[in-house]
N, C-alpha and C positions, 0 to 999 in steps of 0.2 A: 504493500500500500504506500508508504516511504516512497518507495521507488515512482512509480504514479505519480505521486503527488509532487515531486522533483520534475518531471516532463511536462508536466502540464503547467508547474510555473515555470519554466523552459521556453513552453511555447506559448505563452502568454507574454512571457518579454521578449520574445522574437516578435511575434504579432504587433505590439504597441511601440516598439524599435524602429519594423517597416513601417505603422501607419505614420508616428512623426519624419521618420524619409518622405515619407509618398507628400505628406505634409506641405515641407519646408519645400517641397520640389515647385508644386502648388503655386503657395506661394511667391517664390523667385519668380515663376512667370504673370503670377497674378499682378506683382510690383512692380511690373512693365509699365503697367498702366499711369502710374502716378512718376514713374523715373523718379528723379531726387528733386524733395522737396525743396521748396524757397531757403526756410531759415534754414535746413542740411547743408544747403548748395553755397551758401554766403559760408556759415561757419566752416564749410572746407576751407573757401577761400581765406578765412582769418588763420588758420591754423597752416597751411601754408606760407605766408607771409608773415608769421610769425617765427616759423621753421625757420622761413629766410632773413630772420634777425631784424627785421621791424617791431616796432616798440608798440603794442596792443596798448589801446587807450591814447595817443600817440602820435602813430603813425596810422594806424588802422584803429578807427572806431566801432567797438562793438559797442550797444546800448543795454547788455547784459550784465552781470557781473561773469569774474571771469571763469569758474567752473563750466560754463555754458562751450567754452572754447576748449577748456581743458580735458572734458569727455570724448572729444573726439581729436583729440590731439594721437594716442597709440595707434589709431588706425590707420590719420596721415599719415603720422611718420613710419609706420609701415609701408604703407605705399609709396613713399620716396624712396626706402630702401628696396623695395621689391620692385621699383621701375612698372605700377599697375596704378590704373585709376582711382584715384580715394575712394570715389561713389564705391568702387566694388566691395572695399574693404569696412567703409563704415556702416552698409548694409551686413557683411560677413557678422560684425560688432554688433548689430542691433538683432540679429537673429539669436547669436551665440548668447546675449544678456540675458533672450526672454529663454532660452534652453537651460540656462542656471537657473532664472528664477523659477520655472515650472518644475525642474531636478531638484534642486535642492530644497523647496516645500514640500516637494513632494516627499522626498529622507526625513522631514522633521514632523511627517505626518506619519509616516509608517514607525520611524523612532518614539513617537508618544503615543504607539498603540490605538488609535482612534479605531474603533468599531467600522464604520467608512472607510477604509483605506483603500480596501481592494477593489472598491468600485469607483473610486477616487481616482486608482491609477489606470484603472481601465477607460475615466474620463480626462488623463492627462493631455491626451492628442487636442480634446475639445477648449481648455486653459490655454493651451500652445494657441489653437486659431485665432483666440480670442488676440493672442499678442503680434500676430504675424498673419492674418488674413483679413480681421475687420479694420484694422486703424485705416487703415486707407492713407489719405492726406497727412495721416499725423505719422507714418510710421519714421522710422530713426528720430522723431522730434525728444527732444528733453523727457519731457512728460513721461514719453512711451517709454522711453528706456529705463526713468526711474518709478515708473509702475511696473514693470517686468522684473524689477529688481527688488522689489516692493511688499512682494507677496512670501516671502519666505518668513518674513519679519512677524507678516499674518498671522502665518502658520504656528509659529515659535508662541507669539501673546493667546492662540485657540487653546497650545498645549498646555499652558499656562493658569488659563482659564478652567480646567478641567479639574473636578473635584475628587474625580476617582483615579489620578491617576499613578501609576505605578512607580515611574520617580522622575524627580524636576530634569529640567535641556541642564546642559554638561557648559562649562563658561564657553570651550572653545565653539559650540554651536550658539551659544548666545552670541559672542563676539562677531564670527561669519556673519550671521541673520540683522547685529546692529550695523555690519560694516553695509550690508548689500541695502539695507533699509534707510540709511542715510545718505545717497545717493540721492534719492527724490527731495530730499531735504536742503541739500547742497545747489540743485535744481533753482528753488524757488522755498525759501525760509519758512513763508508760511504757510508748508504744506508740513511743518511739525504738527498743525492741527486732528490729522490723519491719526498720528502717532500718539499722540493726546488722546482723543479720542477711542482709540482701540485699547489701549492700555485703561485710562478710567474705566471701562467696561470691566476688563479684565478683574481690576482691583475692586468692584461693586460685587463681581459674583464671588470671589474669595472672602467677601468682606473683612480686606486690610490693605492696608498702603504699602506692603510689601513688594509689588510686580511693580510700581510707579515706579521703585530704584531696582529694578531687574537691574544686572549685569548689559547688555544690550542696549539700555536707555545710556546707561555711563559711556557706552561706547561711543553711540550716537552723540550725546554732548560733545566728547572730546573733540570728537573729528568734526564737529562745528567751527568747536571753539578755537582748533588748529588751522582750521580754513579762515574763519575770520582773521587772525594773525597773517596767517599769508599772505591774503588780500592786501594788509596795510602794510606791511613790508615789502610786497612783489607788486605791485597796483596800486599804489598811495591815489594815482590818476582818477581811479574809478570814484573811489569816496571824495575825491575832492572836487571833481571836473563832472563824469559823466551822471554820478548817482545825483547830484540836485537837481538837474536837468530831467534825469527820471522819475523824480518825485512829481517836480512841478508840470510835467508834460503828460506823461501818461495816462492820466486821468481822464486825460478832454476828450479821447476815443473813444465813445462807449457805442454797443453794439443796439440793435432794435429791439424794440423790448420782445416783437414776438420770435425772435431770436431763444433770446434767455428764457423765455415764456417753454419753447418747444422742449430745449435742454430740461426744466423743470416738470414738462408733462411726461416724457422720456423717462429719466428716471425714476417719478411715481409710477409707472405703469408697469417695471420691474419689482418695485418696493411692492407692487400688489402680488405681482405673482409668487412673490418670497415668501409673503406672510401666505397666500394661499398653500404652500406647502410646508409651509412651520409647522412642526412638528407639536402633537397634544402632551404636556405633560413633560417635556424631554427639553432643554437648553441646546441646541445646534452649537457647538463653538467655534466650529472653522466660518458659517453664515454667519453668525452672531458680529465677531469681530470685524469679517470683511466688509458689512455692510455701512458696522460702525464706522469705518474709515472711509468709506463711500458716501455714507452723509456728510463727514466734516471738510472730504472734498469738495463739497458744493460751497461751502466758506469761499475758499480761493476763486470759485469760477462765477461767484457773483460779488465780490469784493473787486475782480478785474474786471469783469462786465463787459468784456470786447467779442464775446459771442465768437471767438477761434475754438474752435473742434479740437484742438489740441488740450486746452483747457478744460476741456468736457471728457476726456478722457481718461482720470482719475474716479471721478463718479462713477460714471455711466460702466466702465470697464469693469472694476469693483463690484457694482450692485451686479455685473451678468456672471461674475465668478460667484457669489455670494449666492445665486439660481444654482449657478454648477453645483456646488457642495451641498443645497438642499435635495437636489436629484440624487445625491448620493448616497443618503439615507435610507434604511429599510424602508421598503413600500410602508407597511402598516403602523409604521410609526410620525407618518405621515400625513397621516388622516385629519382633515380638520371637519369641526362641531356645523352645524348651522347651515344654510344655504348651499355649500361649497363643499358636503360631506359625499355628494354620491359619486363626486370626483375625488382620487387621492393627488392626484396632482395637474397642472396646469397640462391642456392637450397640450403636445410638441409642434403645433402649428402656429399656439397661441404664443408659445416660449419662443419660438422662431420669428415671430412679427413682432415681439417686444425686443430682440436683439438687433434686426432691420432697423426700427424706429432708432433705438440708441444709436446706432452706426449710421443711418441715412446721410447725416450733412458730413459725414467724410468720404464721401463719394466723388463730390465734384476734384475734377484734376486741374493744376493749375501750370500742366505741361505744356512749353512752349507748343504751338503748329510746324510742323515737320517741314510746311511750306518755307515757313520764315527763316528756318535754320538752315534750308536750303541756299534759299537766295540771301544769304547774309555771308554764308561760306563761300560761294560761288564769286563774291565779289572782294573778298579778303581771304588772309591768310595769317592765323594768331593776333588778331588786330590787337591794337589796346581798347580798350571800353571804358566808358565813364559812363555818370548817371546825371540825370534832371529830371527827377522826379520824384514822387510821393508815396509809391509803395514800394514795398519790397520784392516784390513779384514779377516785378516790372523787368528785370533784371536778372533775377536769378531764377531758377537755375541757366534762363539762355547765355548769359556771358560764358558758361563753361563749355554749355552744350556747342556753342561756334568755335570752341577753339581758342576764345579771346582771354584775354591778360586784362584783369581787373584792378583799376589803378584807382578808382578813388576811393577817397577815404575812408569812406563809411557804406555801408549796403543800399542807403537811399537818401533823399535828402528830410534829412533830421538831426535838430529839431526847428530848423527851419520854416517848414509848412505849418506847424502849431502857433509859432511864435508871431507867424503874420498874421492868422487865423483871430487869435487871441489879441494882437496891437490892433487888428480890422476893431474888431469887437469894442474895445478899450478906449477905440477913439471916437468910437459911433457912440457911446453912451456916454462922451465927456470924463473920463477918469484919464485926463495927464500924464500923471504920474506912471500909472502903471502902462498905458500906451507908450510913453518913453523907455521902460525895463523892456518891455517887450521888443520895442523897436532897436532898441542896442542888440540885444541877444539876435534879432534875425540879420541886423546888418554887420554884424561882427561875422556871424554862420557865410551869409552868402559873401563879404571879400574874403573868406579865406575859400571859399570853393574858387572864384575868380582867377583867384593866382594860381588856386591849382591848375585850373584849367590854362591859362596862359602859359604855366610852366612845365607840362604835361603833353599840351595837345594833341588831346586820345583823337585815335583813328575813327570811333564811332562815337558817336552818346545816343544811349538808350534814354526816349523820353515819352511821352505821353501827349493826347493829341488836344486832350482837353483835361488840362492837368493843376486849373484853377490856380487864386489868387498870388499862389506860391510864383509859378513860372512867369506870371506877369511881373511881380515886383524883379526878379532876376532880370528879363528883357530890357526892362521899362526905367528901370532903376539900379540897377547892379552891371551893365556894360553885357552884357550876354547877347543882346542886339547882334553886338559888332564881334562876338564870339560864332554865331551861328550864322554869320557873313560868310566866313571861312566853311560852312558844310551845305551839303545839297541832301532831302530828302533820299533814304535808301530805296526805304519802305515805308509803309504804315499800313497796317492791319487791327482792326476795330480802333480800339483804345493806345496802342503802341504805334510809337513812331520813332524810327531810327535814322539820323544825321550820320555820314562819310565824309569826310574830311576830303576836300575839294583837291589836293595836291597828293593826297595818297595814292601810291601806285601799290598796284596788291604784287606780293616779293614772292618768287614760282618756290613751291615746299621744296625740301633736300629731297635726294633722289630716297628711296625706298631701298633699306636693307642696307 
């Protein structure tokens, strides 16, 4: 029997081995669809040019702090060592993150005996989709990679949570689970509310403040508290230069409300099918906590309010793992009382349209036209590229997709277009004072683009065709006029419009091999 029972978990781990291959295969070509995202495609570009000994914050403006650049820092620099495209590798990196984070919860679930496990691992392939099939638009983004890293940490506070259980996580899996859980925290700070959150639960069903200083949370502290140090030691620029600039600007973006309205319908409509499968009588603790951390995600994504799908991906992600794990439960412990008893769990068509709904707005792709990367390359070769404009998209990822060498400063123009937005504003309602702050801050912003540009003079500048009040003061008031004397339309398709440099002759590529 021994024997049996050896084979058949044999080919049980063969079986869930091939399906996350068949998976990840899936996937990679599914990711065709979206290529590399915007913020992915810029952050290549910072991380290169940082390779190359330019001074981040500096020389190259990011509007992030600087962890955003430092995660994908090993993969560039992999790829300059291996002579292979970043894209390749920091997608290799975003797969390989969410394969720890789905492994090694998975160890810390089968380690703390959960009842659940074996149907847990035979739902690991479906955890994995969740991190490498639905993100869509968000995948490699921040978010995604420190919620992939995210859920081991889960795991670690469920086992934690557990009143019957056989004996507490061992320091050096605590330490692992706070290293990989503080990631998302380094991300973006106040997403310790996550962390918070899961752990007060924790401490409510032990009833004692004991898991609050788990081993894991110390962990977590530290490596904050050594990133904040580094920052001000390695980046004094950031806290001095870019973070007030972030404070005071950030804000003015906010998304439509039936935006945030959808994000909030979304996630109740998961929150119902959870509780329809909560269990009578019995504490869930892998759902319990997951979920917990999935509500305090929602802190963050209406505290920012810019309605990016990237930002909805802690939630939303979260409450569809927090379904997983109550699927994983014995049927008949399942069962709920009332209206919703002749069912023991949500049909899988209902569970399938509530995972649709959470993932819908990461659908759309923001991949250049195949056409435009045509006729851009066809008329150059490695150009330089600049920007005049006001999103980020605008831009990235096509400066890489052409071949082009990306020379200005920063990924778009900011804070520039806020600054005008905001002096437009300040001067229409008569506040002086503050029309004048504004006004220094954008005419300081646009002559220093000025000189870049005169001392630069990128072969293309990617701009915008109707790209408001921002490109008119540059024209109209900043000498940009008698800058764009010097280019002739390339193209222009919808919204985008591309200037060539009147005197540039396209240079024939090295021969091949």
């Amino acid at each position: 029997m021994a024997g049996v029972s050896v084979a058949r978990a044999r080919t049980e781990y063969a079986g869930s081995v091939a399906t996350f291959v068949i998976l990840l295969a899936i996937a990679v070509l599914w990711q065709v669809r979206w290529g590399t995202i915007p913020d992915t495609s810029w952050l290549i570009i910072v991380c290169e040019r940082v390779l190359s000994g330019e001074r981040l914050y500096a020389q190259v403006h990011e509007v992030n702090p600087p962890f955003s650049v430092w995660l994908y820092l090993p993969p560039v620099a992999a790829a300059r060592i291996l002579d292979v495209a970043p894209e390749i590798l920091v997608q290799a990196w975003t797969y390989l993150a969410a394969l720890i984070g789905v492994a090694f919860s998975g160890a810390i679930v089968r380690r703390a005996g959960f009842p659940e496990r074996t149907t847990l691992f035979a739902l690991g392939p479906a955890f994995y989709a969740v991190l490498v099939i639905f993100p869509g638009n968000v995948f490699t983004e921040r978010e995604h990679l420190g919620v992939a890293l995210f859920l081991p940490l889960l795991a670690l506070h469920a086992w934690r949570a557990r009143r019957d259980a056989e004996a507490e996580p061992g320091a050096g899996i605590a330490a692992l689970a706070g290293l990989c859980g503080s990631i998302l925290l380094l991300v973006k700070p106040y997403y310790a509310v996550m962390v918070l959150a899961s752990a007060l639960l924790v401490a409510a069903r032990r009833r004692s403040l004991k898991p609050i200083f788990a081993p894991e949370h110390w962990v977590i502290g530290g490596i904050c508290v050594a990133y904040l140090v580094a920052v001000i030691l390695i980046h004094p620029e950031f806290l001095r230069d870019a973070y007030p600039l972030l404070v005071e600007f950030y804000a003015n973006g906010i998304a439509s409300a039936h935006v945030m309205a959808y994000y909030g319908c979304a996630w109740f409509f998961l929150v119902f099918l959870a509780l329809w499968s909560w269990p009578v009588g019995r504490f869930p603790e892998l759902a319990a906590v997951t979920l917990a951390a999935s509500a305090a995600a929602l802190l963050p994504l209406f505290y920012q309010a810019k309605g990016w799908p990237y930002h909805a991906y802690p939630a939303l992600s979260l409450a569809v793992a927090a379904n997983l794990c109550l699927l994983a439960l014995p049927r008949m412990k399942r069962r709920m009382a009332g209206l919703l008893s002749y069912l023991a769990v949500p049909p899988p068509a209902l569970i399938s349209m509530a995972i649709m709904v959470a993932f819908v707005l990461n659908w759309p792709t923001q991949k250049p036209n195949s056409a435009v990367v045509a006729t851009i390359r066809a008329a150059t070769f490695e150009p330089t590229v600049a920007v005049m404009n006001t999103d980020l998209d605008t831009a990235h990822p096509l400066s890489r997709m052409i071949g082009g060498q990306y020379v200005s400063a920063g990924a778009y123009d900011w804070p520039g277009p806020d600054a005008t937005a905001l002096y437009l504003r300040a001067a229409r309602s008569g506040d002086d004072l503050s029309a004048a702050h504004y006004q220094a801050i954008m005419t300081r912003y646009a002559e220093s683009k000025r000189q870049a540009f005169e001392r630069l003079r990128p072969d293309l500048i990617i701009s915008k065709i109707d790209n408001g009040p921002w490109t008119r003061q540059l024209t109209e008031h900043f000498g940009f006029d008698r800058i764009l004397a010097g280019y002739h339309v390339l193209l222009e398709q919808g919204r985008l419009r591309v200037y060539l440099r009147n005197d540039y002759v396209r240079p024939d590529p090295p021969p091949a091999g």
